[in-house]
C-alpha positions as CSV (number, residue, x, y, z in Angstrom):
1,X,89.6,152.9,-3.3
2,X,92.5,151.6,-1.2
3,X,93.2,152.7,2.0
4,X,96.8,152.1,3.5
5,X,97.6,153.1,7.1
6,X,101.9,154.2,6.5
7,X,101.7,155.6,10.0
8,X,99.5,156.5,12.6
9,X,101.1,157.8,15.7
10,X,100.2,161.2,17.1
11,X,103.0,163.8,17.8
12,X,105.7,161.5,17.4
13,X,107.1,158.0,16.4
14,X,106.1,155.2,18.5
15,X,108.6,151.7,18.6
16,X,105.4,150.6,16.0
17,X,104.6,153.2,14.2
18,X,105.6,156.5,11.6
19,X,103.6,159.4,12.6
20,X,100.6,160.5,10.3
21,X,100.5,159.1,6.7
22,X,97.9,157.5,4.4
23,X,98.1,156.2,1.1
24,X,94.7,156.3,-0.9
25,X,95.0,154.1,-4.4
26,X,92.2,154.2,-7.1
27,X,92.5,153.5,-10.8
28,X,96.6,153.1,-10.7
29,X,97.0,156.7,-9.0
30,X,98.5,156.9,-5.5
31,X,97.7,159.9,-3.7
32,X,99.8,160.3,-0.4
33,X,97.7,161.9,2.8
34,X,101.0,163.2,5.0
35,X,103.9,162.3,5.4
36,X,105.0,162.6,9.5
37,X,108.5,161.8,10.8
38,X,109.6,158.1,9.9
39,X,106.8,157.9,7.2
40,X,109.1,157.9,4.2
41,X,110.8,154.8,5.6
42,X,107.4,152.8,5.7
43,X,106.0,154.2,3.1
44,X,108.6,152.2,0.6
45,X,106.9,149.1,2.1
46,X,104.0,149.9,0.0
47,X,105.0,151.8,-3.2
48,X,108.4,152.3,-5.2
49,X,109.7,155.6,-4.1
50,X,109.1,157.4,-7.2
51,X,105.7,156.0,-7.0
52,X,103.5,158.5,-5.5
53,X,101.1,160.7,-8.1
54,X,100.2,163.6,-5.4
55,X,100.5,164.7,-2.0
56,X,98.0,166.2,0.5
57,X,99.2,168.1,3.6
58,X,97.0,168.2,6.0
59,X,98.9,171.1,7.7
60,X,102.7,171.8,8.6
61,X,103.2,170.6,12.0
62,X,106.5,168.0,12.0
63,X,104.2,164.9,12.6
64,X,102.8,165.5,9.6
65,X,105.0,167.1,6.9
66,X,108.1,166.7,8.3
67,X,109.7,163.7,6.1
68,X,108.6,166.0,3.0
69,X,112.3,167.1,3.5
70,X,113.9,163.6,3.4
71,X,111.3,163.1,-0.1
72,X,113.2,166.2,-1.1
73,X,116.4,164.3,-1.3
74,X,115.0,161.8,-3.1
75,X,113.6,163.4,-5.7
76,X,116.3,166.4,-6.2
77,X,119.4,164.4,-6.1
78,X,118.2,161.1,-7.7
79,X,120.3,158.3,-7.7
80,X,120.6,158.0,-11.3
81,X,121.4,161.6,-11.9
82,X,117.9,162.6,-13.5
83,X,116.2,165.1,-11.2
84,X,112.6,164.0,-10.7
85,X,109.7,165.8,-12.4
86,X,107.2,168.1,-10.0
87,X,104.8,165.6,-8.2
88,X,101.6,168.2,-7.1
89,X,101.8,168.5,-3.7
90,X,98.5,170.1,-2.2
91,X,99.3,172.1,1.4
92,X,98.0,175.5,3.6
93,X,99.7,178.8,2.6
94,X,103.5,179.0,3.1
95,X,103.9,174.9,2.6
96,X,107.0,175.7,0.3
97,X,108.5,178.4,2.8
98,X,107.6,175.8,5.7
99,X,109.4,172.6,3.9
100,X,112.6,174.9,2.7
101,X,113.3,176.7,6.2
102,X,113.0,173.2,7.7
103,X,115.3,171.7,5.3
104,X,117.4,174.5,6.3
105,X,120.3,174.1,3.8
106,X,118.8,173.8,-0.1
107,X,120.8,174.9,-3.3
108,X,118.7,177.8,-3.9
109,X,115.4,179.2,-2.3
110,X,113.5,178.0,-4.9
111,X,115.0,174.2,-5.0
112,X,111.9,172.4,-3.8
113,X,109.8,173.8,-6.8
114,X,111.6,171.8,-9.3
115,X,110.5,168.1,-7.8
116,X,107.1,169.7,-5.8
117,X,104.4,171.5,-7.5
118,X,103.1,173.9,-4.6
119,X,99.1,174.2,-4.6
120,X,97.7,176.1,-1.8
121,X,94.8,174.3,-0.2
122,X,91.7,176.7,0.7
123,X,88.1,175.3,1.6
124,X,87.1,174.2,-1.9
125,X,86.1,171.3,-4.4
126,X,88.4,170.2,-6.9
127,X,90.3,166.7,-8.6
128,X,93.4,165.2,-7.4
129,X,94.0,162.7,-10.4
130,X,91.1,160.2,-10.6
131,X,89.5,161.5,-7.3
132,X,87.4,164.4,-6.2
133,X,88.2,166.0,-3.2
134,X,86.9,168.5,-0.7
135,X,88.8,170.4,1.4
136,X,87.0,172.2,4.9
137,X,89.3,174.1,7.4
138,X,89.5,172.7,11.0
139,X,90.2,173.6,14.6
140,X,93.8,173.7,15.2
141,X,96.4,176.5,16.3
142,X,98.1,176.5,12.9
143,X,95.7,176.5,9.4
144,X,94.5,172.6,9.0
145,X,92.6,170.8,6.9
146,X,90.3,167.9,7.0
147,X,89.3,166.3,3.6
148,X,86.9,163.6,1.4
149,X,88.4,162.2,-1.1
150,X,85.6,160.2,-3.3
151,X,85.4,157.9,-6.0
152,X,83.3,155.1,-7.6
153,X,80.3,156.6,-5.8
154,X,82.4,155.7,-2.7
155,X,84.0,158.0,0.1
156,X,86.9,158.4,2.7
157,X,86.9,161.7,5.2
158,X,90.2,162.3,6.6
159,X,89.8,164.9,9.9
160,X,93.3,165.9,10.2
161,X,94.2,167.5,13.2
162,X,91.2,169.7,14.8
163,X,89.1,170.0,17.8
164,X,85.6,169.5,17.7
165,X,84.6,170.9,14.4
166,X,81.1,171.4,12.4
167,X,83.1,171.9,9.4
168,X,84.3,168.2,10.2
169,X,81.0,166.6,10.8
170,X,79.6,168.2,7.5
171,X,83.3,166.8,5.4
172,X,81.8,163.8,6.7
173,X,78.0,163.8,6.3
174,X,77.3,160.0,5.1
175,X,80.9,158.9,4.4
176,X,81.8,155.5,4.0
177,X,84.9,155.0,6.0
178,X,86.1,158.1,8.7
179,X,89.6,158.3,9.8
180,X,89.7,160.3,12.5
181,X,92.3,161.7,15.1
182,X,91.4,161.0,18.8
183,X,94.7,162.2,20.6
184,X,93.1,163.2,23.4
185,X,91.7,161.0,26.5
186,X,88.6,161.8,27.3
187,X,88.2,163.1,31.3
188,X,91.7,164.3,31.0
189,X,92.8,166.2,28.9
190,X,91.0,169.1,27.4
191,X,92.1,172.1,25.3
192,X,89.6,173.7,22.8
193,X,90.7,173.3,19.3
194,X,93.4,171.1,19.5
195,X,92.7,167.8,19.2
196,X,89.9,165.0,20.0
197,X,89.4,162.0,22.2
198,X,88.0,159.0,21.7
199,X,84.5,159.8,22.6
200,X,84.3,163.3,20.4
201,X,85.8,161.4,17.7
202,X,83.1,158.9,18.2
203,X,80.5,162.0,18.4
204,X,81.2,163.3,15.3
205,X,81.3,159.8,13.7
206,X,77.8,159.7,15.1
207,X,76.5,163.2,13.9
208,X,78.0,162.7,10.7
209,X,76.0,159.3,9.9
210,X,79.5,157.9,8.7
211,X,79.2,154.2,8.3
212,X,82.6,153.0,9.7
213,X,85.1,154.8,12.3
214,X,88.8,154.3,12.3
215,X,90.6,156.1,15.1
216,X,94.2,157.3,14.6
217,X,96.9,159.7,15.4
218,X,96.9,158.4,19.1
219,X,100.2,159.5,20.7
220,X,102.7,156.8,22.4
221,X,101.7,157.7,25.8
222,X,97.7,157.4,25.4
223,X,96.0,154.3,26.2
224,X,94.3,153.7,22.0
225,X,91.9,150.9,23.9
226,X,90.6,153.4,26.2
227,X,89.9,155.7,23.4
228,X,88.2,152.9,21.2
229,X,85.9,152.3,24.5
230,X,85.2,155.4,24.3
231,X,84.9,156.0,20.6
232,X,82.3,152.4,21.3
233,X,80.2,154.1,23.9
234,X,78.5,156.8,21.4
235,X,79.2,155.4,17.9
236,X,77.0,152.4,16.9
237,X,78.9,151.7,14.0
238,X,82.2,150.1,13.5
239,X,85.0,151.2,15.3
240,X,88.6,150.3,14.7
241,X,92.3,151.9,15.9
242,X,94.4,152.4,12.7
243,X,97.1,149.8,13.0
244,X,100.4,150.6,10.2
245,X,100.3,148.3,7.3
246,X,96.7,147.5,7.5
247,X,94.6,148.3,4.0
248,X,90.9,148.8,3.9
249,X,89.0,148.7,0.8
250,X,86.6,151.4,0.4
């Protein structure tokens, strides 16, 4: 598998980055993780626009679903006048209600059907394309989702948004390369089942035996080397911030 960080900021576009968006590439399939504000921009850096196989919403706050309405106009009104066919698009209940209220003004109510195939995403084991993926829910305000997405006897564990979360630690029992949020700084702040900071994320790395850490969704105004101390101090592994444009090989 490839892994390509589109963006990585946490709650909003910084000067250097997109907000949350992953593209994992295996066997000529491209399966999008997000797609935050400014996302769709980067994204064409690293695949045509009518590229992508399948996307994977994590859940429907803005910094991570948000440019699913700008995709929208892609797809629907198409530049060459053929409407694009469904692309599966894998979200919590209510993604297609979420993505058409925000879009505010679409032809009919049922307009983002005919280029997205809504699946609803529950706590489950299925195939997206060439990979298998498992799906846990996490500790957030609104329903979120962490997932593993595997292949070639190989794995990545994506944590989402959450707090602390044994359903998290157990997504990523073992896994080879853990991308996990660490918004929070830790000492001050601290909100139960929001978000983490660099030394939970670094916990969890731990508890989970993954092999390698990379930190993202950190906000413009926290400090990312603070958190990647942090992260340092209780994971003996690897530890890397996500930077945009960087690909790992998994």
């Amino acid at each position: 598998m490839k892994l390509t960080v589109v963006g990585c900021s946490g709650s909003f576009p910084s000067a250097e980055s997109a907000c949350s968006s992953y593209l994992v590439e295996a066997d000529g399939f491209r399966l999008l993780l997000d797609m935050g504000n400014g996302a769709l921009g980067e994204l064409q850096r690293h695949c045509g626009l009518y590229d992508l196989d399948a996307i994977f919403l994590s859940h429907l706050h803005a910094d991570h679903c948000i440019d699913m309405c700008a995709y929208f106009v892609a797809r629907y009104y198409r530049h060459d006048g053929g409407r694009c066919d469904p692309i599966p698009v894998y979200g919590p209940e209510g993604t297609e209600h979420r993505l058409t209220t925000a879009y505010a003004d679409t032809p009919t109510a049922s307009s983002m059907s005919e280029v997205f195939d809504f699946h609803t995403v529950k706590p489950s084991t299925f195939d997206i394309g060439p990979f298998t993926v498992h799906t846990e829910r996490v500790a957030h305000p609104v329903e979120a989702y962490g997932i593993r997405v595997e292949h070639g006897g190989k794995s990545l564990t994506y944590s989402g948004d959450t707090g602390v979360s044994p359903a998290l630690t157990e997504l990523a029992r073992d896994t080879d390369l853990f991308l996990c949020e660490a918004a929070f700084t830790h000492g001050k702040e601290s909100i139960p089942d929001l978000h983490l900071n660099g030394r939970e994320a670094g916990e969890t790395a731990t508890r989970a035996g993954a092999r390698r850490l990379v930190l993202t969704h950190i906000p413009p105004w926290t400090d990312p080397q603070v958190n990647l101390a942090d992260a340092q101090a209780v994971f003996d592994g690897p530890v890397s911030l996500a930077v945009p444009r960087l690909s790992y090989d998994i």
